[in-house]
C-alpha positions in Angstrom: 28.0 -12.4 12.0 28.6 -8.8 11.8 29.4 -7.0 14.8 28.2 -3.5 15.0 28.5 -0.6 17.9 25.4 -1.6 19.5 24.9 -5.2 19.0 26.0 -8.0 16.3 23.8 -8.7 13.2 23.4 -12.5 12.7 21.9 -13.7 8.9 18.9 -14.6 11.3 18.2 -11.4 12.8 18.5 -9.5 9.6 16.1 -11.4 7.3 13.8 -11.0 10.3 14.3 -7.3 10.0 13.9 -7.6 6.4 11.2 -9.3 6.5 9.4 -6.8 8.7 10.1 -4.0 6.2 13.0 -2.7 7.5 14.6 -0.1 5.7 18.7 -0.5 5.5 19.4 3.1 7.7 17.1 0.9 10.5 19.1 -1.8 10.0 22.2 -0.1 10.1 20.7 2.2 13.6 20.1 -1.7 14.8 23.1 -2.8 14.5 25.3 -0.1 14.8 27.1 -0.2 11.6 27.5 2.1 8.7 26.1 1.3 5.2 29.8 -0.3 3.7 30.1 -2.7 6.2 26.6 -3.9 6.1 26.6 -4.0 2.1 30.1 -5.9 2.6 28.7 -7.8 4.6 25.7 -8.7 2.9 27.8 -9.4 -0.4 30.3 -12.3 1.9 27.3 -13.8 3.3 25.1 -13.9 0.3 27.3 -13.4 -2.2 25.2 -10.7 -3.7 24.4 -7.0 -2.8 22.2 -5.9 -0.2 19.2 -4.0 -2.4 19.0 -7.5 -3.9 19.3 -9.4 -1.2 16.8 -6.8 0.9 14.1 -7.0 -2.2 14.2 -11.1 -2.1 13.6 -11.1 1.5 11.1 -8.6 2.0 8.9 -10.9 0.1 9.0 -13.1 3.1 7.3 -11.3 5.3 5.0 -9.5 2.3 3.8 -13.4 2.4 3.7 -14.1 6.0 1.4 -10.6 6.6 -0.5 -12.5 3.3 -1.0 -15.3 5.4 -2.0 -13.8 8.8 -4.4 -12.1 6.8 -6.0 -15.0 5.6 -5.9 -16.4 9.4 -8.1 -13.2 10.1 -10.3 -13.5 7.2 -11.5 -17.3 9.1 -12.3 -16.1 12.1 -14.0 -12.5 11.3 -17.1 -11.6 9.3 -16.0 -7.9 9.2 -12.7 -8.8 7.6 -14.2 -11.1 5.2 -16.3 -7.5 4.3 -13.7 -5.0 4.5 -11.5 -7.4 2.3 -14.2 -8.2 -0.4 -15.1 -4.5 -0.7 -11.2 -3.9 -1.0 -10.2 -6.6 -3.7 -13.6 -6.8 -5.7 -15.3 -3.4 -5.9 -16.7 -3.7 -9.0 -18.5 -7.2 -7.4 -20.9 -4.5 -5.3 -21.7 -2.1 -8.0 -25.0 -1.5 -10.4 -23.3 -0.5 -13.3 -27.1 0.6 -14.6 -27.8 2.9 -11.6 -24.5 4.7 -12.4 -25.5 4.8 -15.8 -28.7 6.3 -14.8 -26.8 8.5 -12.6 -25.1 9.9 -15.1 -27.6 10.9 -17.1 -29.6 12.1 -14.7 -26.3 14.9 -14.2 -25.6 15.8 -17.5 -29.9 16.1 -18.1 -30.0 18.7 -15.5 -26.8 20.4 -16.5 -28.2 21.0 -20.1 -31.9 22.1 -18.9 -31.4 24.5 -15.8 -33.9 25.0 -13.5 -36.4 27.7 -14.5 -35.7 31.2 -13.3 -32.1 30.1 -12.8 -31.1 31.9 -16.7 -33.2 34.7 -15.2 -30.9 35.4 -12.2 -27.8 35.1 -14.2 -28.9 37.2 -17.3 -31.3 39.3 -16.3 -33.4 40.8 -19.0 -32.7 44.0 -20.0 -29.4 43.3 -20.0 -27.2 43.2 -23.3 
């Protein structure tokens, strides 16, 4: 246990805080304590340094959001939406009609409209 100015830091309570994303000046604001002490810390209980310690247990709770996500994707139809448009993007596009599109651009960019080379070089002119 680390006891800080405002409260002690149990392993417990700090791979919670990890695991929610904490970064280690919130941590340290937590628990009152300054960055040495915490590292020093860290290194007794874990026997390894905090940035390593902090990247291994921030995976924790990159899994359990993961998971509640999942939870949500069961129980909602908009979810299931928002996350197939999120992870498969290609899945819901015509590659042909942007093909089409595309040609369709660079057609009208090489045959302006007529007039159009009238207004911007008017005869006369140079």
């Amino acid at each position: 246990m680390l006891s800080g100015l405002r409260r002690e830091l149990t392993r417990e309570t700090f791979e919670e805080l990890v695991a929610l994303q904490c970064e280690p000046v919130e941590i340290m604001g937590y628990a009152g304590v300054a960055e040495e002490e915490l590292a020093g810390w860290c290194a007794d209980v874990y026997g390894r340094p905090l940035a390593e310690m902090m990247e291994m247990i921030r995976q924790d709770g990159l899994i359990a959001i993961r998971r509640a996500s999942f939870e949500q994707l069961k129980k909602s139809a908009t979810v299931i939406s928002q996350q197939y448009n999120r992870f498969l993007p290609a899945a819901r596009t015509d590659e042909r009609a942007g093909a089409e599109a595309a040609i369709r651009a660079l057609t009208a960019a090489a045959a302006p409209p007529e007039g159009e080379m009238e207004e911007l070089f008017p005869a006369g002119e140079g």
